[in-house]
C-alpha positions in Angstrom: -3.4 16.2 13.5 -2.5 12.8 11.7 0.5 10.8 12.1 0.7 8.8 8.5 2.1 5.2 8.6 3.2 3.3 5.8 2.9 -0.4 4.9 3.4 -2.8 8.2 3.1 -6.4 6.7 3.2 -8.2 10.2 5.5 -6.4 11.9 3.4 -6.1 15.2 6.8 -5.2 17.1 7.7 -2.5 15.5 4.6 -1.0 14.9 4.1 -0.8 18.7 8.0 0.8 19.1 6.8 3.0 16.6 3.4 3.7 17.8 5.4 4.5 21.5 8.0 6.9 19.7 4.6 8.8 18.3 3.3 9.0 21.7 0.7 6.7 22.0 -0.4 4.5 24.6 -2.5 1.4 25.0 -5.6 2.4 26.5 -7.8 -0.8 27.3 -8.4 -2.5 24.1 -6.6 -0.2 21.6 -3.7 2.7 21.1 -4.5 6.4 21.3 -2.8 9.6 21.5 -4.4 12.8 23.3 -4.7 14.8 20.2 -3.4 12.9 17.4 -4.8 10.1 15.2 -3.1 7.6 13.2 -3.7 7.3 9.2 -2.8 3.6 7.8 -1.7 3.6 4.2 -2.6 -0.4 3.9 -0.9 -3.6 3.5 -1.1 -4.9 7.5 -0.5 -8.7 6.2 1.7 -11.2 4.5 5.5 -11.6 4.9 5.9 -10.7 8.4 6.1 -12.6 11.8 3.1 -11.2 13.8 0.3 -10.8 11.3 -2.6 -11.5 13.6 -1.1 -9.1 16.2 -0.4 -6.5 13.4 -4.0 -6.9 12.0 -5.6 -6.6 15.6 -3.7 -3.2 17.0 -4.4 -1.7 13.3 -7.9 -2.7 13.9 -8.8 -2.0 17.6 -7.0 1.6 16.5 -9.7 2.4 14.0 -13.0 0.6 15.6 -11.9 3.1 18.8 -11.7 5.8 16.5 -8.0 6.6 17.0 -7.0 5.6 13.6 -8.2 5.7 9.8 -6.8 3.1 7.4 -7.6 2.8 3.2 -6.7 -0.7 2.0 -3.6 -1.6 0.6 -3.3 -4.5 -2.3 -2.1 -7.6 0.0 -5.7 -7.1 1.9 -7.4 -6.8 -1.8 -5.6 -9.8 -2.9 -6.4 -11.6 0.5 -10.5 -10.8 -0.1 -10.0 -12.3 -3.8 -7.7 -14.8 -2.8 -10.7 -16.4 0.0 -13.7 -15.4 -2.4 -15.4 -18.6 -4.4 -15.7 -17.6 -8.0 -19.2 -18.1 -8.5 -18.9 -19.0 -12.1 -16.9 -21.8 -11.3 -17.1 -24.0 -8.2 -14.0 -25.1 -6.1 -12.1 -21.8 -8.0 -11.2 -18.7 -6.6 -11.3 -15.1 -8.0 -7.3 -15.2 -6.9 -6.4 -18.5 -8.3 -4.5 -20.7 -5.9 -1.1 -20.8 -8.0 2.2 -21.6 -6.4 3.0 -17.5 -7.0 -0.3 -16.7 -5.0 -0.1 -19.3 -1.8 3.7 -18.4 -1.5 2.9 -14.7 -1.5 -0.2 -15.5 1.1 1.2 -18.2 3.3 2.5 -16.4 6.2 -1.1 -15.3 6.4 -2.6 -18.2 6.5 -0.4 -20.3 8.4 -0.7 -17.4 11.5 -4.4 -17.0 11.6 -6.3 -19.4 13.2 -9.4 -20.0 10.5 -12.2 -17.7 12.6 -10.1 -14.7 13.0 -9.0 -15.0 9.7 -12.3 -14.4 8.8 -12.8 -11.8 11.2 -10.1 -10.0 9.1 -11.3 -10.1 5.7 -14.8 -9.2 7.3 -12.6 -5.9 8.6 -10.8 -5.6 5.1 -14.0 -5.1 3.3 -14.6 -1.9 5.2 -11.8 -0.1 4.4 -11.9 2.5 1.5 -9.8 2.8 -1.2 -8.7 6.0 -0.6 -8.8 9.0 1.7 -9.2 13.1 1.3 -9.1 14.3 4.7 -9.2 18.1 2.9 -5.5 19.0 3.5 -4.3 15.5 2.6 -4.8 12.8 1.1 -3.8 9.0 1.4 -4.0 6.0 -0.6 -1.7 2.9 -1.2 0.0 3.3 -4.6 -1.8 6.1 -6.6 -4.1 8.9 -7.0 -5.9 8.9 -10.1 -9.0 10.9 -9.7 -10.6 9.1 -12.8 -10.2 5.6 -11.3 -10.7 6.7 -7.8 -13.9 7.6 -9.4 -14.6 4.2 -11.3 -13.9 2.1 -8.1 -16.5 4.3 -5.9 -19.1 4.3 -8.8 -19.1 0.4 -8.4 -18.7 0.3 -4.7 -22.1 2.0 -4.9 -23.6 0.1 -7.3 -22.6 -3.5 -6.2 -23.5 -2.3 -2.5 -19.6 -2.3 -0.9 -16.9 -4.2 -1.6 -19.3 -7.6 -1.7 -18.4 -10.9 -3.5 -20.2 -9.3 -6.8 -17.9 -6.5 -6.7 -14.6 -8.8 -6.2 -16.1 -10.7 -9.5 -16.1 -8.0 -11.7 -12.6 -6.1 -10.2 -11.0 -9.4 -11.1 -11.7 -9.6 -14.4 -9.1 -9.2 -16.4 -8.9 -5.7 -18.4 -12.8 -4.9 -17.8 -12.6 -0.8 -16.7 -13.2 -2.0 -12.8 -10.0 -4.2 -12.9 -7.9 -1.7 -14.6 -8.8 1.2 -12.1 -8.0 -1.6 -8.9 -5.1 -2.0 -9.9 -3.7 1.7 -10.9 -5.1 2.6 -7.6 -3.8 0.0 -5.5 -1.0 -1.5 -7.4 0.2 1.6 -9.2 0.7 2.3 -12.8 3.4 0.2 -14.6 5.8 0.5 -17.8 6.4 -2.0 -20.0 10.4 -2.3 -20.6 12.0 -2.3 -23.9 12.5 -5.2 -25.1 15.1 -7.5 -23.7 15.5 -5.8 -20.9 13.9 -7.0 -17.2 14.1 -6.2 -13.7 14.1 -8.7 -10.6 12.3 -7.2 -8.0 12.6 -7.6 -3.6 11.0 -11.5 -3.8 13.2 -12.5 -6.6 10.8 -11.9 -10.0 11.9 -11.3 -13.1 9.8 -8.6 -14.5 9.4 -6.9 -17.7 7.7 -4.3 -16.5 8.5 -1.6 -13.8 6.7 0.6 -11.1 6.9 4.3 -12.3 6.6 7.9 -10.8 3.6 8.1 -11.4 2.7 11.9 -10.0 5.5 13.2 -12.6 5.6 13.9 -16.1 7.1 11.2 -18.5 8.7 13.9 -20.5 12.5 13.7 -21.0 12.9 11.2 -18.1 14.8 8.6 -18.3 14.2 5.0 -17.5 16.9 4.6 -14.4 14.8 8.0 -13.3 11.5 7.5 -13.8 11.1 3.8 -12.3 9.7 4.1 -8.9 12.6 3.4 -7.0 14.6 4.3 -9.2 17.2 1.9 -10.9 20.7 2.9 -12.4 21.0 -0.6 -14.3 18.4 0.7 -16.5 18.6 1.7 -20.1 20.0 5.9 -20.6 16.9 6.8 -22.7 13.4 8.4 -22.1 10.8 6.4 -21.3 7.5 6.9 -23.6 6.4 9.9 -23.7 2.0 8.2 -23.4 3.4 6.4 -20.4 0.8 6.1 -17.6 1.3 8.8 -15.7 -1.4 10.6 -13.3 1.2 13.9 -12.7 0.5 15.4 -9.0 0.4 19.2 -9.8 1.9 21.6 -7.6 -1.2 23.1 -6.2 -2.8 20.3 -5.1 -2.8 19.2 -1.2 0.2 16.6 0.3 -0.8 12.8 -0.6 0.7 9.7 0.9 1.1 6.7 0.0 2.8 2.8 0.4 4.0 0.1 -1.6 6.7 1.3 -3.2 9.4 -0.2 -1.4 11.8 2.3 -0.9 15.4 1.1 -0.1 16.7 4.7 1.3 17.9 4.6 4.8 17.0 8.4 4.9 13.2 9.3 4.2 12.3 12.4 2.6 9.4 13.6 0.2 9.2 12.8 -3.2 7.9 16.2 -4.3 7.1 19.1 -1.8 3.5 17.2 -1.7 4.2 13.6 -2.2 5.5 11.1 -0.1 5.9 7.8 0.6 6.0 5.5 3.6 6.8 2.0 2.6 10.5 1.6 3.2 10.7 -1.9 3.0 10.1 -3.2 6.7 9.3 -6.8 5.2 12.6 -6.9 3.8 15.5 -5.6 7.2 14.3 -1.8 5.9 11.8 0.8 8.5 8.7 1.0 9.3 8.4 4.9 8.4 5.5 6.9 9.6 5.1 10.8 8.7 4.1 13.3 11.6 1.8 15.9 9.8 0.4 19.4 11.4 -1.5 20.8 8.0 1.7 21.5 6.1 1.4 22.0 2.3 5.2 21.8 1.9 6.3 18.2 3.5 9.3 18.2 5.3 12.0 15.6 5.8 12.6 16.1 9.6 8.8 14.9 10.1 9.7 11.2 9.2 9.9 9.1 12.0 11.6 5.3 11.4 11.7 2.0 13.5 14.2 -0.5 12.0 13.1 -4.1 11.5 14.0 -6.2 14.0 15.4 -8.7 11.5 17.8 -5.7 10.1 21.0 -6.4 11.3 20.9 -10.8 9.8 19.3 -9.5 6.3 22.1 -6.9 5.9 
């Protein structure tokens, strides 16, 4: 069966406690486990200490054939970020802002430039998205339609090549909006006057929603994803973009989110998520599953950060 594991962002340490506490072992060049394989839910780099380290054990896991992995939005972003907009010399398709070298600079300032390289060359493999049968996994969302979109393209540009990076970064074409549903998640606009200042200190006006339930007669301080009590008493919109998770449909699991409960548990009786905020003194949360259709919160498993005890 599958052990799932949420978003790492270059926390090699812990991953390896974690990895240990799930009863693998490094075997040669890579961790395994006897009878169990590892699922990654994305987002290996960025913001952490050990990002190269991170990237490598992730890797070694799946090229061995002891893990899968679907790609979260930091490795998307990181693809962009490196790719020449052919359109316009010296430009990127992730333009080099302040926002975008800050977000990326950990990054780059670990990697030497080769295995950088030897990264992105790795990202590019990874799917979107997984359906194992009996579960699924992806790193914000799963919307069928746009789960649908992204592999059309992926066929017809040949993979996840430069021309496909082109076209999923442009702004509002049907490619770019099903990116970044998909990876990113949907999002709400906020009534007016009223924003939100998320875990790197930006003020948004827009905010992360449960997605896999129904708008109807939730609230804003409910429906945001976490949710948030300093948020305004009444219902969100009732055409807010939701893709609702119905009951009958097998467990999915997912990242990104980060979750700032000290506790994991599942969302729904077939939704979960596994990003508790290890980038900022939260877990690194993996889930344990054996082919249950009704998730369980005993099967979370949680390493601490390291830096947990100076950022509380």
């Amino acid at each position: 069966m599958y052990d799932i594991i949420g978003d790492i962002h270059g926390h090699a340490d812990e991953l390896v406690e974690l990895l240990s506490q799930l009863g693998y072992r490094e075997d040669r060049d890579s961790f395994r486990h006897p009878h169990r394989k590892v699922v990654f839910c994305g987002d290996f780099i960025d913001r952490g200490p050990q990002i190269p380290e991170a990237v490598r054990i992730a890797r070694s896991m799946v090229l061995h054939d002891a893990a899968l992995a679907v790609m979260g939005n930091h490795e998307f972003n990181a693809l962009a970020y490196h790719t020449e907009d052919p359109e316009n010399p010296g430009q990127f398709l992730r333009p080099h802002d302040a926002h975008n070298q800050r977000q990326h600079a950990s990054t780059v300032n670990q990697f030497q430039r080769s295995d950088l390289q030897h990264a992105l060359n790795w990202f590019q493999t990874l799917p979107v998205a997984l359906d194992l049968g009996n579960l699924r996994i992806v790193h914000a969302c799963w919307s069928p339609a746009d789960l649908q979109s992204i592999n059309a393209a992926l066929v017809e540009f040949g993979g996840m090549t430069d021309e496909f990076l082109k076209s999923a970064m442009t702004r509002n074409s049907d490619l770019f909006n099903s990116v970044e549903c998909v990876l990113k998640g949907p999002e709400l606009a906020l009534p007016t006057g009223v924003t939100v200042t998320d875990k790197e200190g930006n003020v948004r006006k827009r905010v992360r929603i449960r997605w896999f339930d129904s708008p109807v007669q939730r609230s804003w301080s409910e429906y945001a994803l976490p949710s948030k009590n300093d948020l305004p008493p009444s219902y969100v919109p009732k055409m807010a973009a939701a893709v609702p998770y119905t009951a009958d449909q097998p467990p999915v699991f997912f990242g990104h989110y980060w979750l700032p409960d000290d506790q994991p548990c599942p969302l729904k009786h077939n939704v979960a998520c596994l990003d508790y905020s290890i980038a900022k003194g939260g877990f690194l949360t993996a889930y344990r599953f054996d082919g249950e259709q009704i998730l369980l919160p005993e099967k979370f498993v949680t390493v601490p950060s390291r830096s947990r005890g100076a950022v509380e």
